[in-house]
N, C-alpha and C positions, 0 to 999 in steps of 0.2 A: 664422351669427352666433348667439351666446346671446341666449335668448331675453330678458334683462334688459337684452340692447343694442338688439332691435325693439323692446321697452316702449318704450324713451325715444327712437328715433330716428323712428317712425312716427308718433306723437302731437306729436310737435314739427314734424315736415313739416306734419304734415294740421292744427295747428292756425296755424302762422304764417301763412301767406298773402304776400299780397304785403306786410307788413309787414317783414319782414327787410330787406327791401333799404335800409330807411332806417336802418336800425342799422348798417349794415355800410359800412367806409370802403372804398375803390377803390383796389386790390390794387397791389403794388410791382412792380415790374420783373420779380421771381420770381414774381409772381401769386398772394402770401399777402398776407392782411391780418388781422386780429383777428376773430376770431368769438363765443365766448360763454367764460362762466364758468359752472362747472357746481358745483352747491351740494348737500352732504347737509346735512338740515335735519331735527331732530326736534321741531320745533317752527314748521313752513310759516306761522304765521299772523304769528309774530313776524318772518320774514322779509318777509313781506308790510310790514304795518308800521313798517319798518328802508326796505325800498328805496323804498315808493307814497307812507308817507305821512311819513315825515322827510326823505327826500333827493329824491323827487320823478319817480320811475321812471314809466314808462308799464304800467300789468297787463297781463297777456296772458293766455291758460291753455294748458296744453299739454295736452292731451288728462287724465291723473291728474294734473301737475303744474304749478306757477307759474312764470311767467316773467316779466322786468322789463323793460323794454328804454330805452334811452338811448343818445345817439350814441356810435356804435364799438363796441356790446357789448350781448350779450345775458345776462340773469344768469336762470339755469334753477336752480329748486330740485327734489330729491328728496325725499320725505318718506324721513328713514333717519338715524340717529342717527350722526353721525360717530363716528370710534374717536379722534381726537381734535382740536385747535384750529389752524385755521392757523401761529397761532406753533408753533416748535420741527419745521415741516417743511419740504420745498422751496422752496416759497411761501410766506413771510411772512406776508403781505400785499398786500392789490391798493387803489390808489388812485383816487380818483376828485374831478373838479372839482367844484365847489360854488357857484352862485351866491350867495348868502345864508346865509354862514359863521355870524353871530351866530344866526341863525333857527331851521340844521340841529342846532348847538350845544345851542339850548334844550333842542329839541322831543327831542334824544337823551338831556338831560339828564332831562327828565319820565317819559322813559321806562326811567328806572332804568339808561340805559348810560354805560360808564364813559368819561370824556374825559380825553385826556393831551395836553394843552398842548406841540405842535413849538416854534413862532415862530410870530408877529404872522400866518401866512396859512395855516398848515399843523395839525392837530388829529388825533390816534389816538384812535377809537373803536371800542369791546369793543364788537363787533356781537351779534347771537343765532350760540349754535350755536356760540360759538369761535370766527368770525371775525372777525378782524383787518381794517380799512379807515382808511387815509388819505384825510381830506380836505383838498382844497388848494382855497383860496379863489381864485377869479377873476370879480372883476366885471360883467367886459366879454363874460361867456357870453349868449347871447340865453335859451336857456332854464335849469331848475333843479341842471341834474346832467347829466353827460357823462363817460363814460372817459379813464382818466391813464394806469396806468401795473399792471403786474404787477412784484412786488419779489421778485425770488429770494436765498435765505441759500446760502452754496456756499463749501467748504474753494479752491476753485481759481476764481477772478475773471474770470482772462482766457481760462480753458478756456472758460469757460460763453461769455462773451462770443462768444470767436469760433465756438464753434459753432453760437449764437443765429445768427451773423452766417454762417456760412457755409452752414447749413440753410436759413433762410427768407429770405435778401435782408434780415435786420434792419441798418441803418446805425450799426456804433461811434459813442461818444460820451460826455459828460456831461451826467448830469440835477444841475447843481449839483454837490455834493462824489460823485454816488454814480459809478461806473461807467455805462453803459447803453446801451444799444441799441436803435434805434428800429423799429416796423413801423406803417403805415398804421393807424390807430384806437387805438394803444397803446405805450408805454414800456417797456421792458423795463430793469428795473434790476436792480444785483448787488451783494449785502454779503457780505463775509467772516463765516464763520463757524467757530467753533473746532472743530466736530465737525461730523461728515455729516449733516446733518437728517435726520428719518425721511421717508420716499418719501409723495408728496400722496393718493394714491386711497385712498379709505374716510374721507380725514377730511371736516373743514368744506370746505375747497375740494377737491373729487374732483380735479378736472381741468381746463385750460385749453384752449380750441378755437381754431381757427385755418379760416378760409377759405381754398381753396385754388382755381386756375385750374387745368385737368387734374390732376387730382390721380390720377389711374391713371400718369400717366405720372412725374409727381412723387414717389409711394411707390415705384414699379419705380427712380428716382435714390437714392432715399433706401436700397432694400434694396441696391442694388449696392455703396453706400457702408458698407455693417453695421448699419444698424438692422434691428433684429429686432421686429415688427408683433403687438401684441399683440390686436388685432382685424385682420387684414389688409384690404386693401381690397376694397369689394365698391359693388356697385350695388345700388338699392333701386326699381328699372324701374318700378313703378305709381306710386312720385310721384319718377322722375325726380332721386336725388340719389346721393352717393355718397360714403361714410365711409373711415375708417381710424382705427385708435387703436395707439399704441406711447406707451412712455416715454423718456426722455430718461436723457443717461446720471446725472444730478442725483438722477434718481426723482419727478421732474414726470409725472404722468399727461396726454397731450394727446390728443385730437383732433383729425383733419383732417375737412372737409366738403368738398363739391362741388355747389352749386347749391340751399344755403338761402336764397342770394338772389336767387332767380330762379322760385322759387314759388309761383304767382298764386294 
């Protein structure tokens, strides 16, 4: 493994604990469910302050790194200067529920970021670092902030769809007007876009992680199918977990794990 993939997979084992498990929704039929978002950030403190203290994330640390946590998703930052901003690559944008729409509103207002008015429940705001985040008002949430939805821009709709759908067990659908597809902790939505986004790794959003149930046996399905593993999998035997990373054929950078939620 490169040694900038132990940096960040070793410190995130040894610092979560048995905290992941309450981040992490209960796996699909195929036995993926949503895992983390992974963040370059050259400016760590104003992410801090975007997910703890406007939207209302839980801190964590990761051994050099921050981490957020709220139901469905773990949000990991990098200190490393993205090459560039969410918009204009695979990932858009990633959404997120909001108890207290007028509140986050303000509080993102005071803080110098920019708000683009959806409709009466929905709000885009120019996070730190170039990224992109909807927030979608819901009431009836018990607590401040919980994961929605990951939004992909893509020349081919129903490619993406059904591959979403045939790789991970994601269920077809609509989120409202958009296409989408669902997995346990998260949304996966698809807009048309006129050109091929540039590929996610190196910017603001690096990459999207995924939980996996056997996931040695699941990358051995996936290679027989033609992905090609841009980290292959491996184990990580002193604390018990076990990775993969490939990209998609979009140029979404992901993550598979095996057993971040399962370490005490």
């Amino acid at each position: 493994m490169p040694i900038s993939k132990l940096a960040f997979v070793l410190p995130l084992v040894a610092a979560l604990g048995a905290s992941v498990d309450a981040q992490t929704a209960a796996p699909n039929s195929a036995g993926i469910s949503m895992g983390h978002l992974h963040l370059n950030a050259a400016d760590p403190a104003a992410q801090k302050k975007f997910w703890v203290d406007i939207l209302g994330a839980r801190e964590a640390k990761l051994g050099p790194m921050d981490a957020y946590l709220m139901p469905g998703v773990m949000v990991i930052v990098k200190k490393a200067g993205p090459a560039g901003p969410t918009e204009g690559s695979a990932v858009n944008h990633v959404g997120v529920k909001v108890k207290d729409m007028d509140g986050v509103v303000a509080k993102a207002k005071a803080a110098g970021m920019k708000i683009t008015p959806v409709n009466a429940l929905q709000n885009m705001v120019a996070g730190p670092d170039g990224l992109k985040v909807e927030l979608v008002k819901d009431t009836a949430m018990s607590g401040p902030v919980m994961n929605h939805h990951v939004h992909f821009y893509t020349t081919d709709i129903p490619a993406m769809q059904k591959w979403y759908a045939e790789t991970f067990g994601a269920v077809p659908g609509m989120r409202g007007k958009f296409v989408a597809a669902d997995l346990p902790g998260v949304n996966l939505s698809f807009t048309k876009a006129d050109a091929t986004p540039a590929a996610s790794k190196g910017r603001a959003l690096d990459h999207i992680g995924f939980e996996v149930r056997d996931l040695e046996s699941f990358t051995r399905k996936l290679e027989a199918g033609g992905v090609k593993f841009d980290v292959p999998y491996r184990k990580v035997p002193a604390l018990g977990i076990s990775i993969a990373f490939f990209t998609d054929p979009w140029g979404t950078y992901i993550e598979l794990t095996e057993g971040l939620n399962k370490v005490q």
